[in-house]
N, C-alpha and C positions, 0 to 999 in steps of 0.2 A: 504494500500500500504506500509505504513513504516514496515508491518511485514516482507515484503521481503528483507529489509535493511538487512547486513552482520553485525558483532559488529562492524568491524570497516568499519567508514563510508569512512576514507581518511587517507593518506601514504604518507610524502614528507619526503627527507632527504637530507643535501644539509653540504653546508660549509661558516662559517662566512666572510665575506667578507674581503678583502686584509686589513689589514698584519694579520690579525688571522686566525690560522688553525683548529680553534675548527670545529667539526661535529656537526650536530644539527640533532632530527626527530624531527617529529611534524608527531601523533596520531588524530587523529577525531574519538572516537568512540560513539557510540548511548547515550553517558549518557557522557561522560566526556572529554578534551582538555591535551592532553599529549605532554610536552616538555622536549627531552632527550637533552643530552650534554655533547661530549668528547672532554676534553677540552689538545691540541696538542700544547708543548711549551716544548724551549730549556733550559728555565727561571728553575733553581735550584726547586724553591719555588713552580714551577706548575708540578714537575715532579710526585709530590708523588699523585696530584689529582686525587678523582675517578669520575667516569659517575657522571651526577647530572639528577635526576628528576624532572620535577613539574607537578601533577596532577592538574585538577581544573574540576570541575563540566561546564556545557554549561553556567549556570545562570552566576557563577565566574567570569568567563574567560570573559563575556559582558561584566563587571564591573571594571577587570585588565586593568588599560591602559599600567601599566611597561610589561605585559606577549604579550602584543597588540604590542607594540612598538617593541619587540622582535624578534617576528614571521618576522615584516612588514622588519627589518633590514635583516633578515637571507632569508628569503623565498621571501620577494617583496610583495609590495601590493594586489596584485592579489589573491595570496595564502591566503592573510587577511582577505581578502571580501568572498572569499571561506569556508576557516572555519567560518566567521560571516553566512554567509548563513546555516550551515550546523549547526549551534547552533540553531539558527532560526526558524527551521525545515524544510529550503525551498533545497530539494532535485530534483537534477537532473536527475527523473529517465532512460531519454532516454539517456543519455550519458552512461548511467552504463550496459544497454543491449548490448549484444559481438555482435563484427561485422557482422558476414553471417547471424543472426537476419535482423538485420539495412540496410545489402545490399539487401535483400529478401522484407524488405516494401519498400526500396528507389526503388524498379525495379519497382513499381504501380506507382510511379508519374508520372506527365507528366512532360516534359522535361526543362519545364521553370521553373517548381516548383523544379528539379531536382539543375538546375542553382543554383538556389536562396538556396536552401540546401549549396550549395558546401562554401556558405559567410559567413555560421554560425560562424565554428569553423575550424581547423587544420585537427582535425578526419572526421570530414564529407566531407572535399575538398579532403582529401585524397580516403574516401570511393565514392565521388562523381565522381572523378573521375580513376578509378579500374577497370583495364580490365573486374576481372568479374561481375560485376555491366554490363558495356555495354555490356560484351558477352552475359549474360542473355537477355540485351534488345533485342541484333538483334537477338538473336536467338526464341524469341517471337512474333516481330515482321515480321520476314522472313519464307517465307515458305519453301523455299531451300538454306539450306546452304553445300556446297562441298568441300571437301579436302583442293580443291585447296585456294578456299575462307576463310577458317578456317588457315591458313597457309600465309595467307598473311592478314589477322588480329591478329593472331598473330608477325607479321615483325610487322607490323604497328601500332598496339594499338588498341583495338575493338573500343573505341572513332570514330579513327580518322576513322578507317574505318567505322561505322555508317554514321559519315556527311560526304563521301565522296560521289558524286554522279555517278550514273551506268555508262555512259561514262568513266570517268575516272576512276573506277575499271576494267571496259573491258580492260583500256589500260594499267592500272597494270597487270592484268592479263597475258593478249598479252605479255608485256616485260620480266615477271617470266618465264613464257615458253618461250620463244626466247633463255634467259640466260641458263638454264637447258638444252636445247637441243644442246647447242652450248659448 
């Protein structure tokens, strides 16, 4: 599986935290830990400064607590734990699959394990709930689906209209066509 890994494993680039304007990236790739830095000041003495680099091997960088401490200031703990992971070797390879992948398996779940997807993460509450995610369900589910029906899930949201029940999409219905006629 790691064959299919890109060189670089992760991409963050952000700004040192108030009063400092430096830029910062921060590299993950397959063999090595990269931290860049443009450093941004009205100071005489930082004007002539150029980018700085520090390379470090995966083994290194475990070892670094000053380049560890760095990361966790500029980027947040989170980002820390992430490249430790990712030194590690512990890869996340279903986050890394593109979405209409992701919404094409998530259309097989059943609908509580669909729920329960959506708690993981940001991206999968997102993808979990996606018009086209539900439009594929009900249109899998449903044996006829009509114009009209198509047209007022999309008003609605395929969700909502999913757990809506047939009475009251009749009476949606009924009121679209009252409005339009009228």
């Amino acid at each position: 599986m790691a064959s299919l890994l890109e060189e670089t494993l992760y991409e963050m680039r952000g700004q040192a935290p108030a009063p400092s304007k430096d830029f910062y990236q921060l590299i993950v790739t397959q063999k090595d830990v990269i931290l860049r830095w443009w450093k941004i000041s009205l100071r005489s003495e930082f004007r002539e400064a150029k980018p700085g680099e520090l390379k470090e091997s995966h083994e290194d960088f475990l070892d670094d607590t000053s380049l560890q401490i760095q990361i966790a200031i500029v980027f947040g703990a989170n980002i820390l734990e992430h490249t430790f992971n990712l030194c590690h070797g512990n890869f996340d390879f279903l986050e890394r699959l593109p979405d209409p992948l992701l919404l094409c398996i998530i259309s097989f779940l059943e609908l509580e394990d669909i729920a329960r997807l959506s708690q993981v993460s940001h991206r999968f509450k997102t993808l979990c709930n996606s018009d086209k995610l539900w439009e594929s369900i009900v249109e899998s589910l449903c044996d006829t689906i009509t114009s009209e029906m198509k047209s007022l899930a999309q008003e609605v949201g395929w969700k909502q209209f999913f757990f809506t029940n047939k009475l009251q999409l009749q009476k949606q219905l009924r009121r679209r066509r009252q409005k339009h006629n009228n």
